[in-house]
N, CA and C atoms as an extended XYZ file, in Angstrom:
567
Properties=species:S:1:pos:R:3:atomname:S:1:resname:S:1:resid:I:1 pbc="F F F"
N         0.816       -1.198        0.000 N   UNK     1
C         0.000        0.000        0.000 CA  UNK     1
C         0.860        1.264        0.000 C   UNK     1
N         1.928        1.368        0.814 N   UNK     2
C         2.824        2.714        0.731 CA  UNK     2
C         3.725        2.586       -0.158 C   UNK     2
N         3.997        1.064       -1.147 N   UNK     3
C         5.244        1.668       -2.381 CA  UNK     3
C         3.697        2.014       -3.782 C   UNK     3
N         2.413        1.797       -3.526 N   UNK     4
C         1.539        1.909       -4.710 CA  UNK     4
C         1.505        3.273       -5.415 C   UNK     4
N         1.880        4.005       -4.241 N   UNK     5
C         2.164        5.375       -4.058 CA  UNK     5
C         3.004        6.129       -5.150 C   UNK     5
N         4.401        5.321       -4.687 N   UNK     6
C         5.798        5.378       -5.415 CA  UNK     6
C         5.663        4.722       -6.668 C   UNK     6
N         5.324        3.618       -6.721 N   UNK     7
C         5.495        2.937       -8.558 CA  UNK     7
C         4.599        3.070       -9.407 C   UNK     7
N         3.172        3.651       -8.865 N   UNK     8
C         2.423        4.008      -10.034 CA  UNK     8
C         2.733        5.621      -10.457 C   UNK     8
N         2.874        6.444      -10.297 N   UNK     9
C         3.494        7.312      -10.983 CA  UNK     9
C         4.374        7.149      -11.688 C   UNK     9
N         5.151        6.434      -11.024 N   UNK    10
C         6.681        6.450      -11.669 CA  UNK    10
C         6.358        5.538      -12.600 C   UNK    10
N         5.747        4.650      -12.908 N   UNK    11
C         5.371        3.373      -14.164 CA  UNK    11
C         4.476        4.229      -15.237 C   UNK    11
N         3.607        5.262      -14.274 N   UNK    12
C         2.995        6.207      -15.334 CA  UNK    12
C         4.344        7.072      -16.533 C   UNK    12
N         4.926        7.825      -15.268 N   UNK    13
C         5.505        8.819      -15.827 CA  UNK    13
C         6.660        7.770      -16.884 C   UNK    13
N         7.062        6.805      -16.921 N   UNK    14
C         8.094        6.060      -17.708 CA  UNK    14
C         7.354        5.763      -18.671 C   UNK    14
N         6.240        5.049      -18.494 N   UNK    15
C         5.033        4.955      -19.810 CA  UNK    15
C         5.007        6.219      -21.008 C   UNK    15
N         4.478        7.062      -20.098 N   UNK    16
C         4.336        8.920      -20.935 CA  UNK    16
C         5.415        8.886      -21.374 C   UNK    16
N         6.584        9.026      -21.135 N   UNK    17
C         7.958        9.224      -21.750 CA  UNK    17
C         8.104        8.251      -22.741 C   UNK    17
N         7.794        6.889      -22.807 N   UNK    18
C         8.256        6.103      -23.603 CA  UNK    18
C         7.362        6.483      -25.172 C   UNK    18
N         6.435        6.903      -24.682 N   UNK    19
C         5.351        7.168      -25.805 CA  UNK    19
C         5.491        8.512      -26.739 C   UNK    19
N         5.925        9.413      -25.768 N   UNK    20
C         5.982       10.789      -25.963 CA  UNK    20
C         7.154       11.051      -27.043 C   UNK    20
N         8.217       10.241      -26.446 N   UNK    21
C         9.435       10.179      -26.756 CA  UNK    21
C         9.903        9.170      -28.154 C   UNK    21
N         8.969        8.640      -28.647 N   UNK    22
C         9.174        7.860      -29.346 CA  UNK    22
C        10.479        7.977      -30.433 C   UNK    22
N         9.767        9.223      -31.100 N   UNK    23
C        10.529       10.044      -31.869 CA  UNK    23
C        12.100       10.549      -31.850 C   UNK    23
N        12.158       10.897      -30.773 N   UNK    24
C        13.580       10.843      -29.901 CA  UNK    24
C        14.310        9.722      -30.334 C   UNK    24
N        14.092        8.771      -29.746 N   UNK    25
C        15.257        7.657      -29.792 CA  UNK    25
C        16.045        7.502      -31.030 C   UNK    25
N        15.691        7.964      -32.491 N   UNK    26
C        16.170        8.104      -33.280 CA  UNK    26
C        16.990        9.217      -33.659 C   UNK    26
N        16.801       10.225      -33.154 N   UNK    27
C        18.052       11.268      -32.815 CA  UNK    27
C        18.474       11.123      -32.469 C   UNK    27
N        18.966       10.223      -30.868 N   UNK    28
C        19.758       10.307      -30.241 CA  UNK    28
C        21.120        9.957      -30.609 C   UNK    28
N        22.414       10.826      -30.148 N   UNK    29
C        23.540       10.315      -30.575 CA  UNK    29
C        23.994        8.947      -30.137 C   UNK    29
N        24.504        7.920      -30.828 N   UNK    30
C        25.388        6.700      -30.742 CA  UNK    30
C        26.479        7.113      -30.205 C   UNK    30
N        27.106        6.425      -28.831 N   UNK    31
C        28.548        6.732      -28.983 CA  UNK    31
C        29.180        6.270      -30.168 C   UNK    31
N        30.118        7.246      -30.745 N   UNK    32
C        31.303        6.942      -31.919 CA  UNK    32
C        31.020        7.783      -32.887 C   UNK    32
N        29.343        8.494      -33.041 N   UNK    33
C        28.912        9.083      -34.089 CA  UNK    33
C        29.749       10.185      -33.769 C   UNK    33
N        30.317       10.974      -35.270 N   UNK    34
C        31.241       11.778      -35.168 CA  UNK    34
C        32.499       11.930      -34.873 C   UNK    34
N        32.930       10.405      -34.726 N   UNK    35
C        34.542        9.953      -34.250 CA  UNK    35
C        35.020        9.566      -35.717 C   UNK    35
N        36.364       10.063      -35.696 N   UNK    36
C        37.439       11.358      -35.162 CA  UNK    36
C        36.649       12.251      -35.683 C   UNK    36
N        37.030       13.454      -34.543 N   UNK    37
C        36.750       14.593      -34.966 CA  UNK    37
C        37.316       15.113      -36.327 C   UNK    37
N        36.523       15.853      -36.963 N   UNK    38
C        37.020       16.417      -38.327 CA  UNK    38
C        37.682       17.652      -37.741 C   UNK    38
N        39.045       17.561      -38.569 N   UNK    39
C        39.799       18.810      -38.432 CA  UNK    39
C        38.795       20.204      -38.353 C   UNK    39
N        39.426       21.533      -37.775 N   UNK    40
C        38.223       22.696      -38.088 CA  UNK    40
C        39.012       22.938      -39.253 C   UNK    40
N        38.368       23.818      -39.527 N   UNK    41
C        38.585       25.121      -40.385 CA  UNK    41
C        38.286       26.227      -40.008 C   UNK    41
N        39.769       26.764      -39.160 N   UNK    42
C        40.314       27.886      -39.064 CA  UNK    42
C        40.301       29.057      -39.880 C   UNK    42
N        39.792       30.252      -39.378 N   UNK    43
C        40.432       31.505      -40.015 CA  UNK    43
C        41.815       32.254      -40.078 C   UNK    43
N        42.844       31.821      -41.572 N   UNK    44
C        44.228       31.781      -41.276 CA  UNK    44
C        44.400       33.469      -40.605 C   UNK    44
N        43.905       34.202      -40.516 N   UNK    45
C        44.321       35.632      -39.710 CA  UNK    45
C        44.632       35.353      -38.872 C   UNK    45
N        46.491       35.590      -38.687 N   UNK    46
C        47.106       35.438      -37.718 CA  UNK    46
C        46.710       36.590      -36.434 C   UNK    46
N        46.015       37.888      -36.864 N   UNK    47
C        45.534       38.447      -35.476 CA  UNK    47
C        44.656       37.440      -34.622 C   UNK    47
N        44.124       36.353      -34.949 N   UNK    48
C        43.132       35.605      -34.471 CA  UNK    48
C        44.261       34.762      -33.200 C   UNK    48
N        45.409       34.557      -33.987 N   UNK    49
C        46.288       33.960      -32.801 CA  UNK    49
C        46.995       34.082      -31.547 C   UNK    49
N        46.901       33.310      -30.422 N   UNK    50
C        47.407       34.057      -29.450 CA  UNK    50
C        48.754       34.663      -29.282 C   UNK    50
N        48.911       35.393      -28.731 N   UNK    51
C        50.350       35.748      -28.196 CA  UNK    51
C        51.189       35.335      -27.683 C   UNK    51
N        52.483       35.588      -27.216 N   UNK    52
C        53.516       34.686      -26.608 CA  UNK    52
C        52.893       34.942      -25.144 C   UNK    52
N        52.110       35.744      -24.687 N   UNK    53
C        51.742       36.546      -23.366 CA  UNK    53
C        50.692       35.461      -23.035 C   UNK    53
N        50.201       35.364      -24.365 N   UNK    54
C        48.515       34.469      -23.970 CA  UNK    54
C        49.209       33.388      -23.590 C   UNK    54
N        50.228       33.098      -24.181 N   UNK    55
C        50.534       31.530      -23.961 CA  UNK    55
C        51.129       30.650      -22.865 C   UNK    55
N        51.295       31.528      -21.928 N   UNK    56
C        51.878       31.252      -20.446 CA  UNK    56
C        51.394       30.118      -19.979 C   UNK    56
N        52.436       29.284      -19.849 N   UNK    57
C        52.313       27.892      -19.408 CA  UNK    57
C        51.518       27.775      -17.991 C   UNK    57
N        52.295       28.454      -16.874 N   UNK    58
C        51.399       28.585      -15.863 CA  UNK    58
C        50.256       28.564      -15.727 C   UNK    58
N        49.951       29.921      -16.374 N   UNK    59
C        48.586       30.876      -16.297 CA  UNK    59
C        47.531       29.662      -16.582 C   UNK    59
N        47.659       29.070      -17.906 N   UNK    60
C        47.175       28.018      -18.632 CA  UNK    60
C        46.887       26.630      -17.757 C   UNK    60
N        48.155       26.032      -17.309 N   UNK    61
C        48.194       24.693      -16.624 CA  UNK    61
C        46.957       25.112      -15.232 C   UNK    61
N        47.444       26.511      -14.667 N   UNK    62
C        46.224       27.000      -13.993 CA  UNK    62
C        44.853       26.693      -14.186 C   UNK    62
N        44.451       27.486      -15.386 N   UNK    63
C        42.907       27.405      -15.570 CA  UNK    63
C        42.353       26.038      -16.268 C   UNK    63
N        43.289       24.791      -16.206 N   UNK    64
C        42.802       23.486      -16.457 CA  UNK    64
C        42.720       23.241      -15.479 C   UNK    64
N        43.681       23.215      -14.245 N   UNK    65
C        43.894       22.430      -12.879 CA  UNK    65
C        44.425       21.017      -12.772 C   UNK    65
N        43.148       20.841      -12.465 N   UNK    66
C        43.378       18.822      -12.073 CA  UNK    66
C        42.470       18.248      -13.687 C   UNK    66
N        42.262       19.109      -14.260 N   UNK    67
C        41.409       18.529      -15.761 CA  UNK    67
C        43.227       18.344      -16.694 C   UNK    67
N        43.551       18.630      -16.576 N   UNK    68
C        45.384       18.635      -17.234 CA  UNK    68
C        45.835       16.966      -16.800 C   UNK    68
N        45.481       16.167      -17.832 N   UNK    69
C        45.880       15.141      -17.935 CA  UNK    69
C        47.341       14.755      -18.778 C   UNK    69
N        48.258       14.554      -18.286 N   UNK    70
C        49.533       14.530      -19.391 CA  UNK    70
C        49.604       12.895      -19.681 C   UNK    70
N        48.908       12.064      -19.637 N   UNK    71
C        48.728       10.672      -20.467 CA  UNK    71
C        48.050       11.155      -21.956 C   UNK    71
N        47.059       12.199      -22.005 N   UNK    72
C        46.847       12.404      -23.334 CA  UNK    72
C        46.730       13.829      -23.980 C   UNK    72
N        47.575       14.808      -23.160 N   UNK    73
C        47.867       16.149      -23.583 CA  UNK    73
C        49.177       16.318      -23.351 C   UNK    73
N        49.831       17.339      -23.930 N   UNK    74
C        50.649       17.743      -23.905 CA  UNK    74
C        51.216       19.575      -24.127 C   UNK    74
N        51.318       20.096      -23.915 N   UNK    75
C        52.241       21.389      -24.156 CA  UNK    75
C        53.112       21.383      -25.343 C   UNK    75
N        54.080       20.570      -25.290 N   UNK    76
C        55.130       20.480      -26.360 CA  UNK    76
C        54.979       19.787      -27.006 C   UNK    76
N        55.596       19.315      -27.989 N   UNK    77
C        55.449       18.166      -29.075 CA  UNK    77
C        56.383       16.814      -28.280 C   UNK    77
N        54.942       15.430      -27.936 N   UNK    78
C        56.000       14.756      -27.604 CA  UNK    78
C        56.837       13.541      -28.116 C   UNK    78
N        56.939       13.162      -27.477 N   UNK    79
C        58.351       12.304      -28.076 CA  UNK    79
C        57.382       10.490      -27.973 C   UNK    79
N        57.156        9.807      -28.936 N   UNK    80
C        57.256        8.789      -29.122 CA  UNK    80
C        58.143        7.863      -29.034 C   UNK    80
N        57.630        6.434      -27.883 N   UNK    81
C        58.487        5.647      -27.394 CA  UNK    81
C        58.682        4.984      -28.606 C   UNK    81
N        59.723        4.703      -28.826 N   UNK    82
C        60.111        3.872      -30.023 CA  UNK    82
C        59.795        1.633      -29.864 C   UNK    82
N        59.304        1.408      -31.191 N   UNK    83
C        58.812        0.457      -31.201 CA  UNK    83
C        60.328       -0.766      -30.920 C   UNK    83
N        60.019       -1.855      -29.899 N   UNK    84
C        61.301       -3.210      -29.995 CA  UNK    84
C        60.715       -3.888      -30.619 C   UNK    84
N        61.137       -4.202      -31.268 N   UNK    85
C        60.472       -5.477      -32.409 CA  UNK    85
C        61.223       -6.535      -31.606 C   UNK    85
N        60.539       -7.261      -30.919 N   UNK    86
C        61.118       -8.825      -29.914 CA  UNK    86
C        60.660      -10.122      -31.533 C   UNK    86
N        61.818      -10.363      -30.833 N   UNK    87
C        61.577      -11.775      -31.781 CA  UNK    87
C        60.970      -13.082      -30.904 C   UNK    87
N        59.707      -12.961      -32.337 N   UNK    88
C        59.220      -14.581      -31.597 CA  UNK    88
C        59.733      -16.010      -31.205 C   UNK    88
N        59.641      -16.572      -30.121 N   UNK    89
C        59.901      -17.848      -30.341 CA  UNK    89
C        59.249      -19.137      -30.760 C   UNK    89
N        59.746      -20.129      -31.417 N   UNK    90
C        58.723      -20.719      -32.302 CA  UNK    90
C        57.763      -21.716      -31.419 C   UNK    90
N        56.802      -21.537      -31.558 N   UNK    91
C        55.833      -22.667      -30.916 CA  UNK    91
C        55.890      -24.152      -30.608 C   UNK    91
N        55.706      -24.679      -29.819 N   UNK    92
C        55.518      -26.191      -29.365 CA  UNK    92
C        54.536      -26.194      -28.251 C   UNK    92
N        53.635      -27.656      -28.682 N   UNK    93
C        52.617      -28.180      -27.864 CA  UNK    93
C        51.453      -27.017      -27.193 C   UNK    93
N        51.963      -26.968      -26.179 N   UNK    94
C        50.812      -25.947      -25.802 CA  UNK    94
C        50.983      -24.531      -25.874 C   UNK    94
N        52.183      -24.522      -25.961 N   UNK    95
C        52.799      -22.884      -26.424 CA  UNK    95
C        51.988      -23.084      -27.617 C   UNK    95
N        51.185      -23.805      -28.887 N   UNK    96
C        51.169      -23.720      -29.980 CA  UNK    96
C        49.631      -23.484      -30.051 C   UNK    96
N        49.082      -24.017      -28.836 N   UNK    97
C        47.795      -23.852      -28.831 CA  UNK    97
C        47.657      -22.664      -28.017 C   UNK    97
N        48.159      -21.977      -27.164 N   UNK    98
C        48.168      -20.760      -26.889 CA  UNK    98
C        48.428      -19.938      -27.793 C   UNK    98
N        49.362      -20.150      -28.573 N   UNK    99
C        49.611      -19.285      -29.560 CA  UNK    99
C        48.534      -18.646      -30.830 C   UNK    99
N        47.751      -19.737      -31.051 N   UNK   100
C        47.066      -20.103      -31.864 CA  UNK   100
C        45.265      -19.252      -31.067 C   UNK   100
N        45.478      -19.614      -30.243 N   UNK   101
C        44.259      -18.808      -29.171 CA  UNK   101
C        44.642      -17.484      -29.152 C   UNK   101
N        45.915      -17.152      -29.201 N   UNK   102
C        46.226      -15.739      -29.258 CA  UNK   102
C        45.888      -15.196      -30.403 C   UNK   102
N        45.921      -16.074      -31.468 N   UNK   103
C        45.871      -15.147      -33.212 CA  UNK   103
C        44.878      -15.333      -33.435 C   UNK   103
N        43.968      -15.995      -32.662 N   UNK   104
C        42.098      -15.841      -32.861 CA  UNK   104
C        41.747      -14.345      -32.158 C   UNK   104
N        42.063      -14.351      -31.019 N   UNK   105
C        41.742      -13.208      -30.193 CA  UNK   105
C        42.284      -11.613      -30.705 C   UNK   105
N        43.219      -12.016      -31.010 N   UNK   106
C        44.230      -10.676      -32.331 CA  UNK   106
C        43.380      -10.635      -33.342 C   UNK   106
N        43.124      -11.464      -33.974 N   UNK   107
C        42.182      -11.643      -35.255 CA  UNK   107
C        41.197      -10.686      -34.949 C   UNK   107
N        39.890      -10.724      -33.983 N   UNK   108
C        38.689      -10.642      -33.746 CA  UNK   108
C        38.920       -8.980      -32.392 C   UNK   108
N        40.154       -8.966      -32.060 N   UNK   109
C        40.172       -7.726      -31.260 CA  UNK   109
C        40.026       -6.529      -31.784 C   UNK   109
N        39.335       -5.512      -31.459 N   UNK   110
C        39.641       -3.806      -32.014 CA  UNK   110
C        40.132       -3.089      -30.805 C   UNK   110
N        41.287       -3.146      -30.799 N   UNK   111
C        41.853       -2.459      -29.900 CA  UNK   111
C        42.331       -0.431      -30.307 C   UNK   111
N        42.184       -0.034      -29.627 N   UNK   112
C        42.295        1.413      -29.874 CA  UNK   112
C        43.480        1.587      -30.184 C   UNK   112
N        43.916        2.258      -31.609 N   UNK   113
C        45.082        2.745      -31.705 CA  UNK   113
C        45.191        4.078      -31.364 C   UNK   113
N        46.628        4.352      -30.776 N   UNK   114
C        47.000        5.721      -30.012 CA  UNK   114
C        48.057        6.983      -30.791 C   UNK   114
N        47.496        8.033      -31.172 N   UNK   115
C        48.784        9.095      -32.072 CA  UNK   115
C        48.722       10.207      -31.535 C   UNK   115
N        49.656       10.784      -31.088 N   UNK   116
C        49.666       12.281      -30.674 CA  UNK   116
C        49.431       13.391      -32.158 C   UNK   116
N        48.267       13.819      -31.765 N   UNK   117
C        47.781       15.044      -32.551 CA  UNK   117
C        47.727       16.323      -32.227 C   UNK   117
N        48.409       17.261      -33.389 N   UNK   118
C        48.921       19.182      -33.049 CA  UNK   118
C        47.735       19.599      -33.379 C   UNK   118
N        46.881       19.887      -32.665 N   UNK   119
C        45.357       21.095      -32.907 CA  UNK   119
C        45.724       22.240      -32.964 C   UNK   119
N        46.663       22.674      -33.162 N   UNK   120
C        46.986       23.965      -33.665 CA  UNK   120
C        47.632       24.886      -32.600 C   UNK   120
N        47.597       26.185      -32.991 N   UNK   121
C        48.137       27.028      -31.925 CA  UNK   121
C        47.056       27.890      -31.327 C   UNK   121
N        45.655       27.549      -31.743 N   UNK   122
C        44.417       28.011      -30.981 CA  UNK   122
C        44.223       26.730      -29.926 C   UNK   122
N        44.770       26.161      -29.664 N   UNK   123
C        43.897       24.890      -28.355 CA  UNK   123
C        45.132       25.113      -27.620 C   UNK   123
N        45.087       24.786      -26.300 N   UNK   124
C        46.165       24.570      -25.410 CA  UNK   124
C        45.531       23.399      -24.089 C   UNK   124
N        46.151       22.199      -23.788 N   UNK   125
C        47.849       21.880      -24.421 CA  UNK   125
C        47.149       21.348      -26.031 C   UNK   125
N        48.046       21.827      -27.224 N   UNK   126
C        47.865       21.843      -28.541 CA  UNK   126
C        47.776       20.114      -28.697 C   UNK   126
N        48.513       19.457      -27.982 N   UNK   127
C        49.166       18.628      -28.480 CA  UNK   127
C        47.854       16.979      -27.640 C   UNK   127
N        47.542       16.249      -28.184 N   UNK   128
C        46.277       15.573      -27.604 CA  UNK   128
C        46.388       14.099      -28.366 C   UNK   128
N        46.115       12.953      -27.353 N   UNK   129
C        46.904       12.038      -28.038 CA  UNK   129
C        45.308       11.252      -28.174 C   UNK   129
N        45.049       11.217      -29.460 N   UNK   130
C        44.263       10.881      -29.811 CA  UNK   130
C        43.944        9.106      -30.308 C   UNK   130
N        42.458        8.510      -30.247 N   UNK   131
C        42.604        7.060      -30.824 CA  UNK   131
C        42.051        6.622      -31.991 C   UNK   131
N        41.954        5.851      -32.263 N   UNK   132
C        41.587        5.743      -33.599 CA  UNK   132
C        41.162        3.594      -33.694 C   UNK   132
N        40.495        3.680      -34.749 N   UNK   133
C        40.264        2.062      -34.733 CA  UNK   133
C        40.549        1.363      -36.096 C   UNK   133
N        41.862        0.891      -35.921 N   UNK   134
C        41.994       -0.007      -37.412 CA  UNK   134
C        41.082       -0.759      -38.206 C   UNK   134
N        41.209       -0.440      -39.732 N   UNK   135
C        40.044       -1.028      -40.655 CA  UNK   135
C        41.019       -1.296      -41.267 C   UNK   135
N        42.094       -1.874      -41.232 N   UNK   136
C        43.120       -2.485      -42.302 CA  UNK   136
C        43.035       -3.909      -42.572 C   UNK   136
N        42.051       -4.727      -42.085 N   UNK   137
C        41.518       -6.339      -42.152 CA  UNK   137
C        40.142       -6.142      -41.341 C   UNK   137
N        39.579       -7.074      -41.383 N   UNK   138
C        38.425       -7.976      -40.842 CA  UNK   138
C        38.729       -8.144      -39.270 C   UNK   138
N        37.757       -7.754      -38.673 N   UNK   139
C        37.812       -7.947      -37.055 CA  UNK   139
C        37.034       -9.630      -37.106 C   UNK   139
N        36.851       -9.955      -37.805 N   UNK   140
C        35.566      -11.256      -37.626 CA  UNK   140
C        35.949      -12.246      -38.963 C   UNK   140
N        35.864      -13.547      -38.223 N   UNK   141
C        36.101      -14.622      -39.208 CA  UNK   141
C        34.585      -16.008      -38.947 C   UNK   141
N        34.203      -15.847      -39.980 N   UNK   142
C        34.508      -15.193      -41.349 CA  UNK   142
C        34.488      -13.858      -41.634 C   UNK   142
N        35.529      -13.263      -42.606 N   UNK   143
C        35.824      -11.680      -43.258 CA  UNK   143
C        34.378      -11.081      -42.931 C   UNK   143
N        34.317       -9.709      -42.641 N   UNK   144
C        32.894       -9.078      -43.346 CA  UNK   144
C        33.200       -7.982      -42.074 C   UNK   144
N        33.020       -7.980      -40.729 N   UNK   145
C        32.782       -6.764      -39.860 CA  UNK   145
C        34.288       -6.027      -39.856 C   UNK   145
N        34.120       -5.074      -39.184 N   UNK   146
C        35.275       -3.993      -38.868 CA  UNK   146
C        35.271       -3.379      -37.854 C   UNK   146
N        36.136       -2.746      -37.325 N   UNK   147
C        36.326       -2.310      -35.831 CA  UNK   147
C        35.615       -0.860      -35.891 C   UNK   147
N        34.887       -0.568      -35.542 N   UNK   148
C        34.427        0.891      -35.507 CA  UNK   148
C        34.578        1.372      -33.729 C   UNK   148
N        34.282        2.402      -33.408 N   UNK   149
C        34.624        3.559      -32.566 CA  UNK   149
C        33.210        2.964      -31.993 C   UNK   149
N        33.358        2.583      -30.353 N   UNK   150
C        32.115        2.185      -29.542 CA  UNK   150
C        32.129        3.319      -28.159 C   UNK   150
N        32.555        3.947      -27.954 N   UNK   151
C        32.757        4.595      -26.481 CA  UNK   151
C        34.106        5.814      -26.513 C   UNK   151
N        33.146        6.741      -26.129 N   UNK   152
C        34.102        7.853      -26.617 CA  UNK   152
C        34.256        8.786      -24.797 C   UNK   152
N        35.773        9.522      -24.695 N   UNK   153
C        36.104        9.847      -23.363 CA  UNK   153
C        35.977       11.023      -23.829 C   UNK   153
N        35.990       12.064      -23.008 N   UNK   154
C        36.174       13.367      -22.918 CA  UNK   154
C        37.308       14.378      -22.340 C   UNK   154
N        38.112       14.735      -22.564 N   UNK   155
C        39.377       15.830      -21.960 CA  UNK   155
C        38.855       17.427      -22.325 C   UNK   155
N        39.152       18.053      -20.915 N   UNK   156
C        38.883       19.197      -21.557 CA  UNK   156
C        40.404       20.346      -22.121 C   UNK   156
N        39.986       21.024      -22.974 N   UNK   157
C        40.899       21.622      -23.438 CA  UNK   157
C        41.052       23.058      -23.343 C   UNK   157
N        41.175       23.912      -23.769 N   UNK   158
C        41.345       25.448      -23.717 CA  UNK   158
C        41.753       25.754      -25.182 C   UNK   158
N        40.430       26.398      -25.398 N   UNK   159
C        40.518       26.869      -26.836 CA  UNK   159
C        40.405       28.617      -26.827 C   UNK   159
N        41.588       29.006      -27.879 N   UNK   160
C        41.397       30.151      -28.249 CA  UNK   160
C        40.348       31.028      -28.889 C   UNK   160
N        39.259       31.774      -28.465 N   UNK   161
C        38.502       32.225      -28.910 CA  UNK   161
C        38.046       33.852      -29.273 C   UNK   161
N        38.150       34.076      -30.152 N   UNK   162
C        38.056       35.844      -30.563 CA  UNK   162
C        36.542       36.133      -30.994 C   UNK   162
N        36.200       37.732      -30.739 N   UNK   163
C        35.226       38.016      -30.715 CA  UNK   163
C        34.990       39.442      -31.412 C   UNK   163
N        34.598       39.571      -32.473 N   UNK   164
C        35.077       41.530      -32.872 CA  UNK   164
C        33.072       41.744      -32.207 C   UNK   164
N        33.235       42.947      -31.355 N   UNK   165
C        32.153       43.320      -31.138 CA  UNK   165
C        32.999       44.846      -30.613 C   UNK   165
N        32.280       45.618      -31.718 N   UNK   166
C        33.295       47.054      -31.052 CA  UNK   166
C        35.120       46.825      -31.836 C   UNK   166
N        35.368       45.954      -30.628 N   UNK   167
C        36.897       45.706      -30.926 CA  UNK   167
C        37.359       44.264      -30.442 C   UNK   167
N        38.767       44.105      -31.504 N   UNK   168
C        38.582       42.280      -31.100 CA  UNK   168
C        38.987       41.714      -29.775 C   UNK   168
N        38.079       40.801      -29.062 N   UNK   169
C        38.626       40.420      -27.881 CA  UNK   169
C        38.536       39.215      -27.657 C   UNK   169
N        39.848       38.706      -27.073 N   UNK   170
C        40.043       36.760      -27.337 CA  UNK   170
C        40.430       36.435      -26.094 C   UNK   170
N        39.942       35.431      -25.608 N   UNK   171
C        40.243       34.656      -23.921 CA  UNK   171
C        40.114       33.535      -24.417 C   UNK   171
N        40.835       32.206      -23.328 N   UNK   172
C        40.605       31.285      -23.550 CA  UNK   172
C        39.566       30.765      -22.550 C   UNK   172
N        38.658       29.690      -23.552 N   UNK   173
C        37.426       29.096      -22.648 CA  UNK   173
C        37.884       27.570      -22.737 C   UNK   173
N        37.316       26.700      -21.931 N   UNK   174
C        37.476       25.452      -21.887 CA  UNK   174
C        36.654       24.785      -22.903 C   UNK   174
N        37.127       23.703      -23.254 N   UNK   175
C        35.762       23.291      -24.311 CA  UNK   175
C        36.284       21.416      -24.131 C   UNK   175
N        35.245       20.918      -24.310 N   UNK   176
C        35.295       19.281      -24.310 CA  UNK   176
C        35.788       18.652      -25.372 C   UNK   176
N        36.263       18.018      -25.667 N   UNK   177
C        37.309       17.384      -26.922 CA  UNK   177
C        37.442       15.657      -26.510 C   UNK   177
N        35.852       15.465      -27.448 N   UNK   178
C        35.763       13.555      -27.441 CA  UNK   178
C        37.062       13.085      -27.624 C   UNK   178
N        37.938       11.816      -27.143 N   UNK   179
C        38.543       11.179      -28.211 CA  UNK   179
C        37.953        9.264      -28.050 C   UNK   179
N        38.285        8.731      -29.211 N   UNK   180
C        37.901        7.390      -28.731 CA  UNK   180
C        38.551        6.532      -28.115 C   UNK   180
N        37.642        6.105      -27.050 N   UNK   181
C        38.490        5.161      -25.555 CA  UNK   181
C        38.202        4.010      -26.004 C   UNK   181
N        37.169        3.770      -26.632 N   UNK   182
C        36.624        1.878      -27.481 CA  UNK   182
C        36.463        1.665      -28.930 C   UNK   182
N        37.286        0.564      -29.031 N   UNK   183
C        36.266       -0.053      -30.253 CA  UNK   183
C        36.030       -1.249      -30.151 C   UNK   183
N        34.611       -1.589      -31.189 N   UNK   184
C        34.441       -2.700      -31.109 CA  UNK   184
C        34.085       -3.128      -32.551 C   UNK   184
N        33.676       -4.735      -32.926 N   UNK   185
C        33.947       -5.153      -34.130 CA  UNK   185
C        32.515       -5.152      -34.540 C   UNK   185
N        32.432       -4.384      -35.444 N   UNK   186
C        30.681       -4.636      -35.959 CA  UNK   186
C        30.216       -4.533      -37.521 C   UNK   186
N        29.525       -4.587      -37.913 N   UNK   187
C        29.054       -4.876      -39.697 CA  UNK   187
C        29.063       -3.046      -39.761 C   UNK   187
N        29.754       -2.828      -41.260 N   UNK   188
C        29.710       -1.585      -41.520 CA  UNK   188
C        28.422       -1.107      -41.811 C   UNK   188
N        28.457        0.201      -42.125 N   UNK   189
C        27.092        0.803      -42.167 CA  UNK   189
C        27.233        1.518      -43.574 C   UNK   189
């Protein structure tokens, strides 16, 4: 008698929504829709760019705080760990069936690939290490699906922004900058 209270509204009000809303569900964004971001297109007027003044590392690392992640930003251009190519050793017995379990699971994995990307000299830190999902083979055997972009993270960034009203005036604001944290293997579209 006292939850009849609580769940018939609430079974109402989820009902109304489901009905109301119908329409909705087909707008709604998919994670991945829109992964990678498309480059902008910038206005090359270098007055649009900041200054050596604007660009104060401090000032900057400041107004991110604890949002200043250096696993996938950077300030400077950074330096890529260089690849060891280890040499395999050749398989026997159950090393062979492990092995073999491994190149199914490789086969059928979409694992996120990782590249540090320069957004220019309007974003700060410019430098944002972005993911991406290989379509260079078949995630699925038999051939046919591909790894697409399933789950996307968010970093925030500091973008340069100008304004002529009167006269031109540019601050930096924070702004959200998806990159992709998943993929997974699915039939193209």
């Amino acid at each position: 008698p006292q939850y009849f209270g609580v769940f018939v509204p609430l079974a109402l009000l989820l009902h109304v929504c489901e009905g109301a809303c119908q329409h909705c569900f087909l707008l709604r964004p998919v994670p991945g829709d829109g992964l990678p971001v498309e480059a902008l297109q910038e206005d090359p007027d270098p007055a649009l760019d900041p200054t050596e003044r604007d660009l104060n590392v401090t000032e900057l690392r400041g107004l991110l705080g604890a949002r200043f992640d250096p696993r996938f930003m950077s300030a400077s251009p950074p330096q890529e760990p260089p690849d060891s190519p280890g040499v395999p050793e050749p398989p026997r017995g159950r090393k062979l069936r492990r092995r073999l379990q491994q190149w199914l699971w490789a086969r059928a994995a979409c694992p996120v690939q990782h590249a540090w990307s320069d957004l220019g000299a309007r974003f700060w830190p410019r430098y944002v290490k972005v993911g991406s999902c290989s379509n260079k083979r078949s995630c699925s055997v038999p051939e046919g699906m591909l790894c697409t972009p399933a789950r996307a993270a968010h970093v925030t960034l500091l973008r340069w922004r100008c304004r002529r009203r009167n006269a031109l005036r540019c601050a930096w604001i924070p702004v959200q900058y998806p990159l992709i944290s998943e993929c997974k293997c699915a039939c193209p579209s």
